[in-house]
C-alpha positions in Angstrom: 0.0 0.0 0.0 1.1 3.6 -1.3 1.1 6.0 1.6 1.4 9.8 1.9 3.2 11.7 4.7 2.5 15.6 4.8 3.4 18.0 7.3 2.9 21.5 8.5 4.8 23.6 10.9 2.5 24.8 13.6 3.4 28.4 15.6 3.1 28.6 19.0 -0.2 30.7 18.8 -3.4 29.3 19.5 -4.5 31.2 16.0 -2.8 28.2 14.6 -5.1 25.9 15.2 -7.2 27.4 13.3 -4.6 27.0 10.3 -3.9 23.6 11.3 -7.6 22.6 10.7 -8.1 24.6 7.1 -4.9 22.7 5.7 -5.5 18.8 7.2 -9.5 19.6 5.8 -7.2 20.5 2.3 -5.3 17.4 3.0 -7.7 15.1 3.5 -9.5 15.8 0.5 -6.6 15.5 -1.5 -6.2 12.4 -0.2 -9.9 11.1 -1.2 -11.4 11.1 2.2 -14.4 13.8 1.9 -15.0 16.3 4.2 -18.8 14.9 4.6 -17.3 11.2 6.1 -17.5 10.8 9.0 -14.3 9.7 9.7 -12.8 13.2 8.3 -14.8 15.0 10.9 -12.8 12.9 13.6 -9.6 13.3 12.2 -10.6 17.5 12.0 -11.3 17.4 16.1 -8.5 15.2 17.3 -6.1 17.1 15.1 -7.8 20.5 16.8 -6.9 18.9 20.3 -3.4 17.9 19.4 -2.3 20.8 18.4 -3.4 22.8 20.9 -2.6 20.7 23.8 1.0 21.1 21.6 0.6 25.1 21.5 -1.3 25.4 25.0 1.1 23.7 27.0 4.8 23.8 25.4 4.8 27.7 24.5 7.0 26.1 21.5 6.5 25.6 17.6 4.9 22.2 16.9 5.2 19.8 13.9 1.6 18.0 12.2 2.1 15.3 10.5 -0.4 12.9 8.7 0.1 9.6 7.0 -2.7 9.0 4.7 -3.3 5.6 2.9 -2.3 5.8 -0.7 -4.6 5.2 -4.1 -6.7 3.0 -4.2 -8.8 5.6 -1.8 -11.4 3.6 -0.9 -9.8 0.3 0.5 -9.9 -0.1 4.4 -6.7 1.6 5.6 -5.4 4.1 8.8 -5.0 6.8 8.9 -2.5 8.6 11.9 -1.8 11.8 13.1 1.1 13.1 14.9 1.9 16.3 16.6 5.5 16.8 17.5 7.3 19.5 19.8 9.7 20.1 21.3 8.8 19.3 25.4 10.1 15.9 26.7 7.3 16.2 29.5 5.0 13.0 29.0 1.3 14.4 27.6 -1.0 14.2 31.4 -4.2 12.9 30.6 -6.9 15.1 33.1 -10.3 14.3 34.2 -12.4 17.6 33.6 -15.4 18.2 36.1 -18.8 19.9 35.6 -18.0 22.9 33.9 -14.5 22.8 33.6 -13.1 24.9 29.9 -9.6 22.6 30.1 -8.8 19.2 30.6 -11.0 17.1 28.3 -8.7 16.7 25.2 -6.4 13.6 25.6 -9.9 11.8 27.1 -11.4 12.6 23.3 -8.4 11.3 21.6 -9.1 8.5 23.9 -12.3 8.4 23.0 -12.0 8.8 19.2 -9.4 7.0 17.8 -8.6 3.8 17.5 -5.1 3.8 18.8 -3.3 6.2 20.4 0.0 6.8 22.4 3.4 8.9 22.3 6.7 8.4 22.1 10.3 10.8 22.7 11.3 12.5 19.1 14.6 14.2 19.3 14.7 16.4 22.5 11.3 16.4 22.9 8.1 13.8 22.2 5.5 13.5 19.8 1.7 12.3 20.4 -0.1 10.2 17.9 -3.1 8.7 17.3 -4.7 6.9 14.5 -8.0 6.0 12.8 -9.3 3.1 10.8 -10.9 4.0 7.7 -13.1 0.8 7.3 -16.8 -0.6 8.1 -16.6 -1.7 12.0 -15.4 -5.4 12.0 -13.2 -4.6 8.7 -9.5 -5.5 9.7 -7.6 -2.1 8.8 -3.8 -2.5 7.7 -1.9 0.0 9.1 1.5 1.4 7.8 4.0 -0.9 9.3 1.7 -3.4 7.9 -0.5 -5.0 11.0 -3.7 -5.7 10.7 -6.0 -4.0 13.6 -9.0 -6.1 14.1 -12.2 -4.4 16.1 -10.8 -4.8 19.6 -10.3 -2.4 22.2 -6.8 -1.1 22.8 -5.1 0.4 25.8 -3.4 4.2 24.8 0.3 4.2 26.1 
């Protein structure tokens, strides 16, 4: 399977958020995934919380990636996100109360994708998550070439 790796340098302003979303939306339609599927919609909000957990928290300029399953468009396949910068502090997942503004984004990547985790990049880490583009009980092949069946997995 063909696969596509973009990337976009991210400020450290929230504004680029904002920027962020506008060119993964570009990006994902380039890539044959529509803007009306339901699965692009997901990608849109945990990219949104990525990077700004990324710009909220580090004060530093952050790296998106995306790694988008190659032609033919339609066949099952992942597709994963990665924000990199350049903290080496370990993301925090938080339990938002009531009517808390902050703390609810790593429990919506959680939530949302199928995998997720993090690893240390360079000086810093990088958080990643990814999402099967299939009917539920489709195996998805991912990019290092695993299958992912429908089963639950724990986030590292």
């Amino acid at each position: 399977m063909q696969v596509l790796q973009v990337q976009l340098e991210v400020g450290p302003d929230p504004a680029e958020v904002g920027r962020a979303r506008r060119w993964a939306r570009s990006r994902l339609a380039g890539s044959g995934i529509a803007a009306d599927e339901p699965v692009a919609e997901t990608l849109i909000l945990l990219i949104s919380e990525l990077v700004t957990n990324a710009v909220v928290h580090t004060g530093c300029p952050a790296v998106l990636r995306m790694l988008l399953p190659g032609v033919p468009a339609d066949e099952p396949g992942t597709v994963r996100v990665e924000v990199a910068d350049r903290s080496a502090r370990p993301p925090r997942p938080r339990h938002a109360e009531g009517d808390d503004t902050n703390g609810r984004g790593l429990e919506l990547v959680d939530g949302l994708a199928d995998r997720w985790g993090w690893r240390h990049e360079g000086t810093g880490k990088s958080i990643w998550c990814e999402v099967d583009r299939c009917e539920a009980g489709t195996p998805a092949v991912t990019f290092d070439g695993t299958t992912h069946e429908d089963v639950a997995y724990e986030a590292v």
